[in-house]
N, C-alpha and C positions, 0 to 999 in steps of 0.2 A: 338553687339552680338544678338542671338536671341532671342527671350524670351524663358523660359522656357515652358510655354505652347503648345508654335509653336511647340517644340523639341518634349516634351510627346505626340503630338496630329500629328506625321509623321508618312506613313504608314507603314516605313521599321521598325519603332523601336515599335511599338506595341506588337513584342515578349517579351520586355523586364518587359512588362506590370508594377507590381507594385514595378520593380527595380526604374524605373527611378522616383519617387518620394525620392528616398534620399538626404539629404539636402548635404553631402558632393559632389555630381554632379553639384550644383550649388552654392559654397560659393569658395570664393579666399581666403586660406590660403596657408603658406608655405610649407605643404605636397601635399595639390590639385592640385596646378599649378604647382608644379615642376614636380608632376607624372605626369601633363596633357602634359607638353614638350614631355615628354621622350613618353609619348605613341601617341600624334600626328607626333611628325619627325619621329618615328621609323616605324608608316604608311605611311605615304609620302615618303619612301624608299619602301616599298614594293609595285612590280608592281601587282594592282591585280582593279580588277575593282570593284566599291563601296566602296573604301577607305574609305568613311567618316563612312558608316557602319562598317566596320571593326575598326576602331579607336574607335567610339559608344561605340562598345559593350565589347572591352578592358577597356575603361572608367569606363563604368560600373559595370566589373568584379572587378575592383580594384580598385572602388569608387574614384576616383578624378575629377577633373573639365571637364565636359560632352563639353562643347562647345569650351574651350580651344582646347580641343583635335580633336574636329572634324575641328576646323579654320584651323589648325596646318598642316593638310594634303593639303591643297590648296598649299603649297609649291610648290610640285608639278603640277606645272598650265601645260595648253600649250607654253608658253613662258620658261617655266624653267626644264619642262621633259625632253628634248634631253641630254643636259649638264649635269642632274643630274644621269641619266642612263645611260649615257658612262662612268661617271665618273666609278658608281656604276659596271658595266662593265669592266673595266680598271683593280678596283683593286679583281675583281675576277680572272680577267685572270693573274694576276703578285701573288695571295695566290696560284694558282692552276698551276703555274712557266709554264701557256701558253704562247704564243704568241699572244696580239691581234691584234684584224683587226685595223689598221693604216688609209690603204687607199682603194682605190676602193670601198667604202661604198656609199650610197645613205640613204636619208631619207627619203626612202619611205615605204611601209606596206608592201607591195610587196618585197621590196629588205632583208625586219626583215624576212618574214615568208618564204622566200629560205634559210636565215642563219640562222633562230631557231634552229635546229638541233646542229650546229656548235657554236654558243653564248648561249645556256639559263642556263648551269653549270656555267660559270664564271659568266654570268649577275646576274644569281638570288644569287648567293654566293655573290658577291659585292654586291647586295643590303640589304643581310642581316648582312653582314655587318658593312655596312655605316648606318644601320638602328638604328643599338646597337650602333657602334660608338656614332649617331648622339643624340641615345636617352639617353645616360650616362653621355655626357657632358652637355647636354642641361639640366638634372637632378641635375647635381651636382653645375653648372653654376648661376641655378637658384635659389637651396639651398642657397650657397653660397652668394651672390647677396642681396637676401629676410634678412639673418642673421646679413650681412653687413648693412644693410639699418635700421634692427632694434637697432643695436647696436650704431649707431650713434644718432637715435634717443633717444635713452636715455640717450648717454649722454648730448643731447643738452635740455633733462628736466632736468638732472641733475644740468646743466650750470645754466639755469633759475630757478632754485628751489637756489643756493647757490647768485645769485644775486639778490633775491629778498627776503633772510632772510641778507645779507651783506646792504639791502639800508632800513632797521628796524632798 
């Protein structure tokens, strides 16, 4: 992860000036990281350029884990955008009962900015979407998850606290 001084000392986030010294942007607890899920996937569904800024400055609006949230948008790489944005695609055009493009597609920039016109209702609706989807499960996944993890830990001090007054 970065350090945090890298992060307060970049030049896109220097509007946030003396937000980003709150210490819940950079501690890992069970409400930080689970909002830092939900607000990195639900940017890595939205097409927009500077992701990471835009995840940022969500972060920071609602105080949870700063660097989580901006990792979180790399989901979205060049290896995993095509698949995630047809997805995302796919199910705008089946909420808004179109038809989508099947075939005759190309993936090229060229072939997106002839068919903009004709995909960016269903694409951007599938991505906002898939964005809430993606950031509700991942929210609740992780609540979940964090609570499980604490509850077994205590019982296994529990265990070792009754076996070590039973061998007295």
């Amino acid at each position: 992860m970065p350090d945090h001084h890298t992060i307060r000392g970049h030049k896109h986030l220097q509007i946030f000036g003396k937000l980003l010294h709150d210490a819940n942007l950079w501690h890992f607890n069970r409400r930080s990281v689970s909002g830092a899920f939900a607000v990195g996937l639900f940017c890595a569904f939205i097409p927009l350029p500077l992701q990471m800024v835009f995840a940022a400055a969500i972060a920071i609006m609602v105080r949870v884990n700063l660097p989580i949230s901006v990792s979180l948008v790399w989901i979205t790489n060049p290896l995993t955008m095509v698949p995630i944005f047809y997805t995302a695609y796919k199910t705008g055009a089946f909420v808004l009962n179109q038809e989508a493009i099947t075939s005759d597609y190309q993936l090229t920039a060229e072939w997106f900015t002839e068919q903009l016109h004709i995909i960016w209702q269903p694409f951007l609706l599938g991505s906002l979407i898939c964005g809430i989807i993606s950031a509700f499960i991942a929210y609740a996944s992780i609540r979940l998850l964090w609570r499980l993890h604490i509850i077994r830990h205590i019982k296994e001090r529990r265990q070792r606290n009754r076996s070590r007054r039973n061998s007295l």
